[in-house]
N, C-alpha and C positions, 0 to 999 in steps of 0.2 A: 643615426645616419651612418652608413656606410663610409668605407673612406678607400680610394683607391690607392694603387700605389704610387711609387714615382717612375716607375715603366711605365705604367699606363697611361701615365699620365703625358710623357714623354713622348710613347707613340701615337696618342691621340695629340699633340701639338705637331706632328711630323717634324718632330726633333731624334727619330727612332736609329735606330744600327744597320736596319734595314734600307734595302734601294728602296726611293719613294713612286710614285706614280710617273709612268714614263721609263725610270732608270733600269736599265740590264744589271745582274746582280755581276758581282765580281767573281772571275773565274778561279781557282785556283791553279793554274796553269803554271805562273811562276813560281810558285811553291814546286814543284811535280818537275819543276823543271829544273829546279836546282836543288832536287832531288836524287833526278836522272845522273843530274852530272857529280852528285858526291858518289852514287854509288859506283860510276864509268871511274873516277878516280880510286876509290879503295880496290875495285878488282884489278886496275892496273899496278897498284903496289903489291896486290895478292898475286899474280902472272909475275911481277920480278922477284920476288917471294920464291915463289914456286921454283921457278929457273934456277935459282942458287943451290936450289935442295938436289943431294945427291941421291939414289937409293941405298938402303942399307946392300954392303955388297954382303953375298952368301957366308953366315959363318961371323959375320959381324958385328959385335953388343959394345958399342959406345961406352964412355967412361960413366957416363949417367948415367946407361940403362943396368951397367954390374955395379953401382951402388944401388940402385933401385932392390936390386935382387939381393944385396946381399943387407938391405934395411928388410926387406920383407921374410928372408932366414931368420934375422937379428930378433926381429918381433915373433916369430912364429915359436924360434926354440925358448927366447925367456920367458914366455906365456906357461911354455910346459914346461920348465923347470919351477917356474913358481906352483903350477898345479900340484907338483909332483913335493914341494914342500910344503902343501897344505897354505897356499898363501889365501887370505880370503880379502875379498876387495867389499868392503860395504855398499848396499844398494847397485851391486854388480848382479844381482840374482841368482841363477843358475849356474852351474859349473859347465851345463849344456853349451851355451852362447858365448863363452873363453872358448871352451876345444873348438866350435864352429869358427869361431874367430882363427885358432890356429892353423884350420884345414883352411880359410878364406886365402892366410898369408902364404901359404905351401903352394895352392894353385895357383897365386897372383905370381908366385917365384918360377912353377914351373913355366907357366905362360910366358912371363918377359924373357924366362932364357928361350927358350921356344921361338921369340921376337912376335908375339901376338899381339895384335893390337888392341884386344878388348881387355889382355893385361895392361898393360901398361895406362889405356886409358884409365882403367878403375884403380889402379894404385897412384896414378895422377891424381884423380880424384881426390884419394883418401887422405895423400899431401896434403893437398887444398883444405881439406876438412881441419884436418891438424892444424893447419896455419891458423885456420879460422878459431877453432877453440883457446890455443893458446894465445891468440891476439887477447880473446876476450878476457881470458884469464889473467892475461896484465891488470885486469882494471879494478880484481881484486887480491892481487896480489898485497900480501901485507908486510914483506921484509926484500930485506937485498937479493936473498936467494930464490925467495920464490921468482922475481923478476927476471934473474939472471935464467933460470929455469927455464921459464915460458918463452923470453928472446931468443934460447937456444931453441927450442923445439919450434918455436914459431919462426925462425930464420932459416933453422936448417931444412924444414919442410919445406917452405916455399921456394928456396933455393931449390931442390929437387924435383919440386915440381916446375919451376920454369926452363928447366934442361929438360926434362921429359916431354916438351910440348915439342921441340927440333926434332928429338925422338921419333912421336909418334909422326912429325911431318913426315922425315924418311922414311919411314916404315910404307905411310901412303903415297911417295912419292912414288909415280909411275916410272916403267926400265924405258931408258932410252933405247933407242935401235943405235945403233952405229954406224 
């Protein structure tokens, strides 16, 4: 013999979730509508946000964005000084995808002095990245140093990346007229 469930059984007593016979189902209106109004307040903190943001003026690289450039030199030349001593990184593979890697940091550098925004977003990014890795690398770290290691890389990245985010604000902050 079959056996049904206890839904079924549920909505055959008309004990269901469901409006019953007669009943209008329930709108989702109030959801939608204190929806409306979270999203009417976040663009309002986004508009006083915005208001604050100055443009970058002509000629201008923030204290963030000339660390930014000069961590993106930093990494681009000890890449090639290590190539250049034969340093070999295991399960790095190719010596191809390091130089690629150094030509990435040379263009991300010339980009942010440039004041580009699709630099700076992508070495924003790769902060990000960094933070993420070395977070996770806390969890195997095995001694004091390794830890201290990973806090520094994972501190100092995210530090840089979260200046680079005003950064890239001014950059897309629109010019006032005056």
């Amino acid at each position: 013999m079959a056996r049904r469930s206890r839904k079924t059984r549920t909505h055959a007593a008309g004990g269901g979730a469901g409006p019953g016979p007669g009943e209008a189902a329930p709108t989702a209106a109030p959801a939608a509508d204190r929806m409306r109004r979270g999203y009417a307040r976040a663009e309002e903190r986004n508009a006083a946000v915005r208001a604050t943001l100055t443009p970058l003026a002509p000629g201008e690289r923030p204290p963030a964005l000339k660390v930014a450039i000069a961590v993106a030199l930093l990494l681009a030349l000890s890449n090639l000084v290590a190539f250049a001593l034969g340093a070999d990184v295991p399960g790095s593979g190719s010596r191809v995808g390091g130089l690629l890697f150094v030509a990435v940091m040379l263009l991300a550098a010339w980009g942010m002095w440039q004041r580009r925004y699709w630099a700076v977003l992508g070495f924003a990014t790769l902060m990000a990245l960094i933070t993420v890795v070395f977070s996770l690398l806390l969890l195997i770290a095995s001694n004091v140093l390794a830890v201290a290691i990973c806090l520094a890389f994972a501190g100092s990245a995210g530090w840089l990346f979260w200046k680079l985010i005003r950064v890239m604000g001014r950059l897309q902050a629109p010019q006032r007229v005056s």
